[in-house]
Structures are given as C-alpha cells and as structure tokens.
C-alpha positions as semicolon CSV with decimal commas, in nm:
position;residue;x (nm);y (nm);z (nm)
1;X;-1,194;2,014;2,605
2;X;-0,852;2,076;2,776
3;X;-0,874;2,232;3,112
4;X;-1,236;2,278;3,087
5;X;-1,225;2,470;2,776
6;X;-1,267;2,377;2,378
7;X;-0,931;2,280;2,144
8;X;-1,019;2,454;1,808
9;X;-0,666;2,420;1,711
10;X;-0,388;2,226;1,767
11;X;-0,021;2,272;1,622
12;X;0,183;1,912;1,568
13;X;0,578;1,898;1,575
14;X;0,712;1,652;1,318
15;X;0,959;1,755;1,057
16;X;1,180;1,480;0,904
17;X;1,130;1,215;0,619
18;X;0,853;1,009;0,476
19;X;0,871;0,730;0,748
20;X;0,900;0,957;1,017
21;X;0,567;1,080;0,950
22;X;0,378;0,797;0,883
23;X;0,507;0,631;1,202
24;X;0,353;0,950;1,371
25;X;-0,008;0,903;1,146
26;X;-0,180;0,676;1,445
27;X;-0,140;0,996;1,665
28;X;-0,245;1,222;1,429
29;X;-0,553;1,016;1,359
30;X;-0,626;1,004;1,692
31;X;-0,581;1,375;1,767
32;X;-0,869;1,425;1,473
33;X;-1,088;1,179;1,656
34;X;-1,063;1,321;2,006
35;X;-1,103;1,694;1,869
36;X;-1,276;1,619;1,519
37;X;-1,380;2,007;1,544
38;X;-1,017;2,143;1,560
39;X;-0,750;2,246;1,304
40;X;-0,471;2,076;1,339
41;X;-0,151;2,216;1,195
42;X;0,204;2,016;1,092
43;X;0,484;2,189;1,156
44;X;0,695;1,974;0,897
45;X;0,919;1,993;0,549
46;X;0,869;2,136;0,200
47;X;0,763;1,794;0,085
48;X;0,510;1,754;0,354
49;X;0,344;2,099;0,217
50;X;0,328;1,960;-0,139
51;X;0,196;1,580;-0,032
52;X;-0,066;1,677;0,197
53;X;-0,202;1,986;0,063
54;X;-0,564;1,889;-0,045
55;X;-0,521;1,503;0,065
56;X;-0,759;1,402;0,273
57;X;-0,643;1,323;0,581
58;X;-0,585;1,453;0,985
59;X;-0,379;1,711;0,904
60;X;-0,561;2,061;0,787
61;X;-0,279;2,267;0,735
62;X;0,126;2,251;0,688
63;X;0,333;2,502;0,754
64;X;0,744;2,465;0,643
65;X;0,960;2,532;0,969
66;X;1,293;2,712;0,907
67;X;1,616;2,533;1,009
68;X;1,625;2,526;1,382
69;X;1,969;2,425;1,543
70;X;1,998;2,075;1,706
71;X;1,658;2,022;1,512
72;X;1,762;1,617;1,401
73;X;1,582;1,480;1,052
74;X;1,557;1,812;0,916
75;X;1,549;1,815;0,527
76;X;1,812;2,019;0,331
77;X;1,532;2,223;0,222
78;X;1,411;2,364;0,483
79;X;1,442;2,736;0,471
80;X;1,687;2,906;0,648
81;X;1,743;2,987;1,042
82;X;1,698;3,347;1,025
83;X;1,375;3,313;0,905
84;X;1,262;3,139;1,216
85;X;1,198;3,453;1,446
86;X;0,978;3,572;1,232
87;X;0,801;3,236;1,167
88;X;0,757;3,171;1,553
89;X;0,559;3,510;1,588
90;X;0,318;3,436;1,334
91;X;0,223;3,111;1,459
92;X;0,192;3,254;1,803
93;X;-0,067;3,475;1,674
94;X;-0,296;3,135;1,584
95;X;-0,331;3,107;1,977
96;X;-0,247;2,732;1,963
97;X;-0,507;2,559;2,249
98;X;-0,271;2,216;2,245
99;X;0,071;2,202;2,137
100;X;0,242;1,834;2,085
101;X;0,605;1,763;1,967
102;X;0,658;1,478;1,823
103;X;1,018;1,531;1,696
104;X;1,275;1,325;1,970
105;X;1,412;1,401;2,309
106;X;1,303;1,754;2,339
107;X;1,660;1,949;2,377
108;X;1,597;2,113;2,058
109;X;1,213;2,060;1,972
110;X;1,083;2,139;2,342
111;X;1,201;2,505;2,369
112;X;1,102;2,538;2,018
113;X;0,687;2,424;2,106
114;X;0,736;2,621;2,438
115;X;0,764;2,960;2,179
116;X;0,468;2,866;1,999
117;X;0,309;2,964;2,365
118;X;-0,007;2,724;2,359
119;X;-0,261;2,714;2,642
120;X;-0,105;2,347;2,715
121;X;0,232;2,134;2,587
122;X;0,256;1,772;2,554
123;X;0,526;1,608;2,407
124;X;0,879;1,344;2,454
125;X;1,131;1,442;2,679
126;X;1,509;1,275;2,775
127;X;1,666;1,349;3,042
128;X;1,810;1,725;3,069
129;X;1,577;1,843;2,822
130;X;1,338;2,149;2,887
131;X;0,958;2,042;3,005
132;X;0,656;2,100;2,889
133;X;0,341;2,103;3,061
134;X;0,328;1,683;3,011
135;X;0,563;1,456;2,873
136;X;0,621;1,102;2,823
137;X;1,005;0,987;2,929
138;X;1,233;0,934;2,574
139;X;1,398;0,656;2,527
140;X;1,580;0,487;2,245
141;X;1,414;0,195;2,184
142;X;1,024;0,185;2,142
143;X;0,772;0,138;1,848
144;X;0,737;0,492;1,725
145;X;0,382;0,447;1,641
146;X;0,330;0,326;2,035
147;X;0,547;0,624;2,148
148;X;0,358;0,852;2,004
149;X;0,020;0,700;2,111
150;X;0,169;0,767;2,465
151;X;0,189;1,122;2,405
152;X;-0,148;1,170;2,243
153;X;-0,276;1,006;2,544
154;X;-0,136;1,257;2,759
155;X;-0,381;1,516;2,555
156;X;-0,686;1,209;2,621
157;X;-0,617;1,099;2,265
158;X;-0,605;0,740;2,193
159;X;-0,638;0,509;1,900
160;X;-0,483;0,181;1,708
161;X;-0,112;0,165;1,665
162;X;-0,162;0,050;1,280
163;X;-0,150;0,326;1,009
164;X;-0,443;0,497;0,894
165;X;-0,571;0,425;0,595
166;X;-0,360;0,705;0,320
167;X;-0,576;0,848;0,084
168;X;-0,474;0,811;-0,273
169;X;-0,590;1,079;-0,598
170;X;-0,752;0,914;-0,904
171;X;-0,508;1,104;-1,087
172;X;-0,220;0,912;-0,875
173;X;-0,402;0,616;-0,979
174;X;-0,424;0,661;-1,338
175;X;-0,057;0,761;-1,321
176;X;0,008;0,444;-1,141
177;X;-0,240;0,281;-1,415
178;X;-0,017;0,357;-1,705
179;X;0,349;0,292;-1,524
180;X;0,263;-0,085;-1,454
181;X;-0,017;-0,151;-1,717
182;X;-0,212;-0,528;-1,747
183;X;-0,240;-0,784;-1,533
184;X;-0,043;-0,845;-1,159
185;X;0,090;-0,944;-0,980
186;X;0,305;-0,660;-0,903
187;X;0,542;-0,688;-0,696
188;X;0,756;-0,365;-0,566
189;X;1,097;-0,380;-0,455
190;X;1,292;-0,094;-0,284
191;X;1,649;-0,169;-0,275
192;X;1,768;0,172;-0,123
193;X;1,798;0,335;0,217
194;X;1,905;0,663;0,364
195;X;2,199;0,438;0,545
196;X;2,364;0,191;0,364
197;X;2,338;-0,027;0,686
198;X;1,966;-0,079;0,622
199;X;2,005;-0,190;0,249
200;X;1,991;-0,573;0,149
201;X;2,266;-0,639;-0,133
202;X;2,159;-0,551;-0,453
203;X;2,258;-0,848;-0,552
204;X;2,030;-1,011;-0,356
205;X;1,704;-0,837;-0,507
206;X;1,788;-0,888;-0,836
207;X;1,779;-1,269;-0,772
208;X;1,457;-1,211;-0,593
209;X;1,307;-1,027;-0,938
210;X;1,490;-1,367;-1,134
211;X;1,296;-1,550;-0,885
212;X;0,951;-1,403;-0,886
213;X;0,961;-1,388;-1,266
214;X;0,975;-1,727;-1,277
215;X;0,676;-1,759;-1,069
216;X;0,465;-1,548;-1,329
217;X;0,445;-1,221;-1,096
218;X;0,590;-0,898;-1,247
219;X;0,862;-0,741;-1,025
220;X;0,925;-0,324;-1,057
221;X;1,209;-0,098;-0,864
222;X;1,093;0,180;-0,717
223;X;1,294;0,444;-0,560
224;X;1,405;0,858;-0,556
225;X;1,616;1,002;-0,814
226;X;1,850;0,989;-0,546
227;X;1,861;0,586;-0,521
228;X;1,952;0,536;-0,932
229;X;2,275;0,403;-0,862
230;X;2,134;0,155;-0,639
231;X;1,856;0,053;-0,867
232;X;2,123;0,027;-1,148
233;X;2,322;-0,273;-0,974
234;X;1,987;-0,423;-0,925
235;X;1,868;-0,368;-1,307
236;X;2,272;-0,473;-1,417
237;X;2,245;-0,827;-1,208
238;X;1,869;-0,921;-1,307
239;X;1,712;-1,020;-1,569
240;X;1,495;-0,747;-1,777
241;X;1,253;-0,534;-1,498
242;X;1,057;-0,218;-1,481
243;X;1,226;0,027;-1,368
244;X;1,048;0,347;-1,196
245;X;1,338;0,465;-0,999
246;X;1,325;0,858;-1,035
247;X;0,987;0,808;-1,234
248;X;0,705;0,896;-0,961
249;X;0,645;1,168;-0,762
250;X;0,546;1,088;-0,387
251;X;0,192;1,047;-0,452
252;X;0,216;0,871;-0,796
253;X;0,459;0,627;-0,573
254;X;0,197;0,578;-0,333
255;X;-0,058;0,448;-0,593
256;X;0,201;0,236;-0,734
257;X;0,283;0,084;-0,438
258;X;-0,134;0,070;-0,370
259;X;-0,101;-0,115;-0,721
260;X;0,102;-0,373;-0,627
261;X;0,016;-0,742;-0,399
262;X;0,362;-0,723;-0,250
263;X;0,628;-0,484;-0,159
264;X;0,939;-0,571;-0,066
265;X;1,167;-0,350;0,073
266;X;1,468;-0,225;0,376
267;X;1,351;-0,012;0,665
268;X;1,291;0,298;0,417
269;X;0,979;0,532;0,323
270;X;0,851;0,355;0,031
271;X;0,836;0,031;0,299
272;X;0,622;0,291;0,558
273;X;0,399;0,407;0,243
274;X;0,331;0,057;0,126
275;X;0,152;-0,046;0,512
276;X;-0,001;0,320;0,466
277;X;-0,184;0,248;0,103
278;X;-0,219;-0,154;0,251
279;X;-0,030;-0,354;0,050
280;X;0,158;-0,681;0,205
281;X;0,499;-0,606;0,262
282;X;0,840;-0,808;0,347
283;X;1,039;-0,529;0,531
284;X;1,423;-0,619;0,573
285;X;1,517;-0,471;0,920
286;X;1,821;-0,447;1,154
287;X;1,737;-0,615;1,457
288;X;1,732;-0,288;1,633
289;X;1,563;-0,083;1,377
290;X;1,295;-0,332;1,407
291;X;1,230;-0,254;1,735
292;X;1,120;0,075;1,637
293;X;1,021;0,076;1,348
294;X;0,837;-0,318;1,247
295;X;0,484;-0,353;1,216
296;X;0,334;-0,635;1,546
297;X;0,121;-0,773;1,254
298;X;0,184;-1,050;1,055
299;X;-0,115;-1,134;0,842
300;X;0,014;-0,866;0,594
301;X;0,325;-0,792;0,679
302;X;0,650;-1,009;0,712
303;X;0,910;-0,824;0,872
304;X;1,268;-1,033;0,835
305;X;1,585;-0,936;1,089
306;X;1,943;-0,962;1,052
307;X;2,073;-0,974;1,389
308;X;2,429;-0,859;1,295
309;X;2,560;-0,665;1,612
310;X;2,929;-0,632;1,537
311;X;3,074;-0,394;1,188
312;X;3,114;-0,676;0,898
313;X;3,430;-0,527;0,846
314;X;3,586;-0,380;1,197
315;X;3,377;-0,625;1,447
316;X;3,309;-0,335;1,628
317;X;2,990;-0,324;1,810
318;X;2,747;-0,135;1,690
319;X;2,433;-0,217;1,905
320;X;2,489;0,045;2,170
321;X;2,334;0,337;2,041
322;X;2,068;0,472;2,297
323;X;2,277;0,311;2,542
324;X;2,451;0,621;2,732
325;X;2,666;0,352;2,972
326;X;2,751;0,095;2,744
327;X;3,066;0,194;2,616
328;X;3,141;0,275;2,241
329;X;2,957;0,424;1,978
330;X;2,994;0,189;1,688
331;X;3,230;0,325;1,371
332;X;3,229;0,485;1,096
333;X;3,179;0,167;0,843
334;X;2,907;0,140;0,636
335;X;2,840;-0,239;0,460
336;X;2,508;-0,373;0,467
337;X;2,395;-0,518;0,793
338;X;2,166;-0,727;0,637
339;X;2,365;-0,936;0,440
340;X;2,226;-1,256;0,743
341;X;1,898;-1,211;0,602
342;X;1,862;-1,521;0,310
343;X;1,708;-1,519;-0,035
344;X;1,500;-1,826;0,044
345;X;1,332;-1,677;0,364
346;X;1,238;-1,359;0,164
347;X;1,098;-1,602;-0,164
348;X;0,932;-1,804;0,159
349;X;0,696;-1,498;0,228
350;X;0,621;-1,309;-0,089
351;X;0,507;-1,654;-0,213
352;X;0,299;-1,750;0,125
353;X;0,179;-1,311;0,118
354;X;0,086;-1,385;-0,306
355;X;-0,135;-1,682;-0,224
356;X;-0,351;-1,536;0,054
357;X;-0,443;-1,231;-0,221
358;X;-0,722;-1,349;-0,425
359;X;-0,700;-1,304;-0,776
360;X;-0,847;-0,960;-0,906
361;X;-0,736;-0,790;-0,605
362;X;-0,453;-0,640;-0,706
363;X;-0,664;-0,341;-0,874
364;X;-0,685;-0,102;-0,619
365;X;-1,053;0,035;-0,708
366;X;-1,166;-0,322;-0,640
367;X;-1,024;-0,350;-0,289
C-alpha cells in the first residue's frame, strides 16, 4: 500500500550497462518483496529486453526507452529521440502506482519519471535537479547497491545490499558445458573495461594464466566482441589459453562465469555478473571506483585497489571528480591506473579463494 491504497504496478528507471543494473538488483529485489503482487516494469536498453525476457527474476516486463537528452549510460542502441513522445504516452496509459528512478542526479531522469505521471515518485536527486515526490540527496561517492537501498526505502522497501541470486537457463548451462568441458578449476579472467583506466596490463594477466597453469587450474578470457584486441595481447604474452572473447552471448557468459571457482577481473560487467551467478571473484578497482562499486564482503570476494591519484603520464590529479570545489577535472590521458596493483597480491587470493572451494564444486548443478 502507498498512501493507503494497493501498488499493482510499479515502473523502474535504469538504462545503462550490465553493471549498472546489477548494482541496482538489491532494490529491485526488494521492490518484489515489499509488493510481491505488483508488476514491475524496467525502463532500460535493447540488451536488457533480450536478457531478461523469460528469466526469472524481479523484473516482469522491459520496455526499451528512446534516447532522451542528458540521459548518461545510454547504449548506442537505444532508439531514437523522436520516438520518445510517443513512448511516454503509452506508458502513461499503464497508470504507474510508484514510480522510482534509479538513473543519477535527476536533471535528466527526474523530469523524464515526472511524465510517466505515477500516483507517487521516488528517486536520487543533486542539487538543482527537478523533485519528485521523495528523494534521497545524490552524491558522488556511495555504494550503488546502498544508494539504491536508500531510495527503495523511501517506497518502505528494504532488503540486503548483496546481489540476488541471477537465475541461469539449462540451455546457458549446457552452452557453458561444452565451452570449458572436463574437470576445473576454471578460472575466468576479464582483462577489458569500458575505460582504459580500469584495465590491469595485459601483460599482467597473461602472467597470472602462466601462473595458475602451473598450479593445475585452467584459466579462460572472457570478454565482448568489442574487447578482442585486448584479449589478443593477453593470448600473444601467455602461454596457450581458452579463449571465449566474442564467443558467448550474455547469458551463455553468465553460466560460464557460474562455471568457474574464480573470476578475476577490472571493475567491468563480467566482474558484476560473476558476484550475481556467485562465483569468488578478485576485482581490480581504482581506489575511487571501489568506493562505489566493491563488494563489503570478503569471504568470496577479494577486491584489490590501486590508489593512483595523479595521470601516470601528466601527474595531473584525477581524484576530484564529484568534487564541484576542488579544482580541476583530471585530463584527457588514458593509461591504466592500476598498474600499483602487483601480480603476487592477485596469485595471493585466487590461491587462498581456490582452497576454501571444495573439490566437486565447481559444477554448478552441484552447488
């Protein structure tokens, strides 16, 4: 009940990448458990339609929003911004009961949930931005899981902060099954990133496969079409590895990842959709990305930091961002800023996160 009256449906605003959502799946999952009776619609992406669509999960329904100006994360795809009148109007006609945008500051996303003109609006809001009829105060730096907990809250939604369990298809499975077939361990490693900022040096992961070969586990890239030429300095400096880069669609990823005891990746969505299918993981994180976006656990997950502030090759600073009266606004440099982070403390962990997993465990129908 909101306002003394029932929520049969609620409309969600989140429409970026892979990690963006799954950061936001806590909320979600709580939404579904304070109004299991509802529908709750994504407003999201193209690939969010084609993922979720008959996986279970919190979200019922997905609908593709159009490109809306200011709108930050929005994939290329989306369709274009005249089509967004016309969109707006036929979502108004679902007479949303709860409204909740979970898509930044609210100078672009708030106007855009006011239109869908539900009986109440919660959502994030920075200063200058329009209101809704609750928000919680944006800022920069917070855990985006916790941050949107807050604003579920505000709705009397509440759950854990860790990510819901994400349900995996047999057929993903038996994809998965025949990509990385025998015995583990399997261990994934990710080597690209939207920013180049967030990626360890290739280098660097192919003598973590060397390494972890040695040990008798089975190492495997995995990564979008997109991320080959990353892969590629990985496969050129290693010794022989399986590569899957470009190989798996999004849900045939997830079950690989689901396959494998470790994953080990930079702040990226195959690092998100290993904690989602719970596999260990070794994230490799920016100090400030961490903030935002590292799991508080550590039985499972090892998240490593680089605490590089200044450009590797400027010394500019580049730690003000979300920081409106600290002057500067870092440069336009891109080297890895995670270059700090050592091969032995990554070894360290996969080893110590391989010998807590018993053996036989690494078969995901047995877990």
């Amino acid at each position: 009940m909101i306002d003394g009256l029932p929520v049969r449906r609620i409309v969600v605003l989140r429409c970026n990448a892979l990690g963006d959502y799954l950061m936001a799946t806590p909320a979600l999952a709580a939404l579904r458990a304070r109004f299991p009776g509802a529908e709750l619609t994504l407003l999201g992406a193209a690939w969010h339609e084609r993922f979720l669509t008959g996986r279970p999960g919190p979200v019922d329904r997905v609908r593709v929003l159009p490109r809306v100006d200011g709108l930050d994360g929005q994939p290329s795809d989306a369709p274009p911004a005249d089509a967004l009148p016309a969109f707006l109007a036929r979502e108004r006609e679902r007479r949303y009961d709860l409204a909740v945008q979970l898509h930044g500051g609210g100078a672009a996303s708030n106007p855009l949930v006011a239109a869908l003109g539900a009986r109440r609006s919660v959502g994030l809001r920075a200063e200058g931005a329009p209101p809704l009829d609750a928000a919680v105060p944006y800022r920069y730096y917070q855990p985006e899981a916790d941050r949107f907990l807050e604003v579920v809250r505000l709705a009397g939604a509440d759950g854990p902060a860790e990510y819901p369990p994400l349900a995996v298809l047999d057929a993903e499975r038996d994809a998965a099954a025949a990509l990385l077939p025998g015995d583990g361990p399997w261990v994934a490693l990710h080597a690209g990133a939207t920013d180049p900022r967030r990626r360890w040096p290739a280098e660097r992961f192919a003598a973590l496969a060397d390494a972890l070969t040695a040990a008798g586990a089975r190492p495997v890239l995995v990564g979008a079409a997109d991320e080959a030429e990353v892969s590629a300095a990985v496969v050129a400096a290693a010794d022989p590895i399986t590569d899957l880069t470009g190989r798996t669609d999004l849900g045939t990823l997830a079950a690989v990842l689901e396959r494998c005891a470790v994953v080990v990746a930079n702040d990226s969505g195959p690092l998100h959709l290993a904690r989602a299918v719970g596999s260990a993981t070794v994230g490799l994180f920016w100090c400030g990305n961490a903030i935002n976006a590292a799991p508080a656990t550590r039985t499972r997950h090892r998240p490593l930091l680089s605490w590089t502030l200044r450009c590797p090759e400027c010394g500019v600073d580049c730690s003000t961002a979300g920081h409106p009266h600290r002057p500067g606004d870092g440069c336009a440099h891109r080297p890895s800023f995670l270059d700090q982070i050592p091969l032995a403390e990554v070894v360290e962990e996969v080893s110590d996160l391989l010998g807590r997993v018993p053996a036989g465990v690494w078969i995901p129908a047995r877990r």
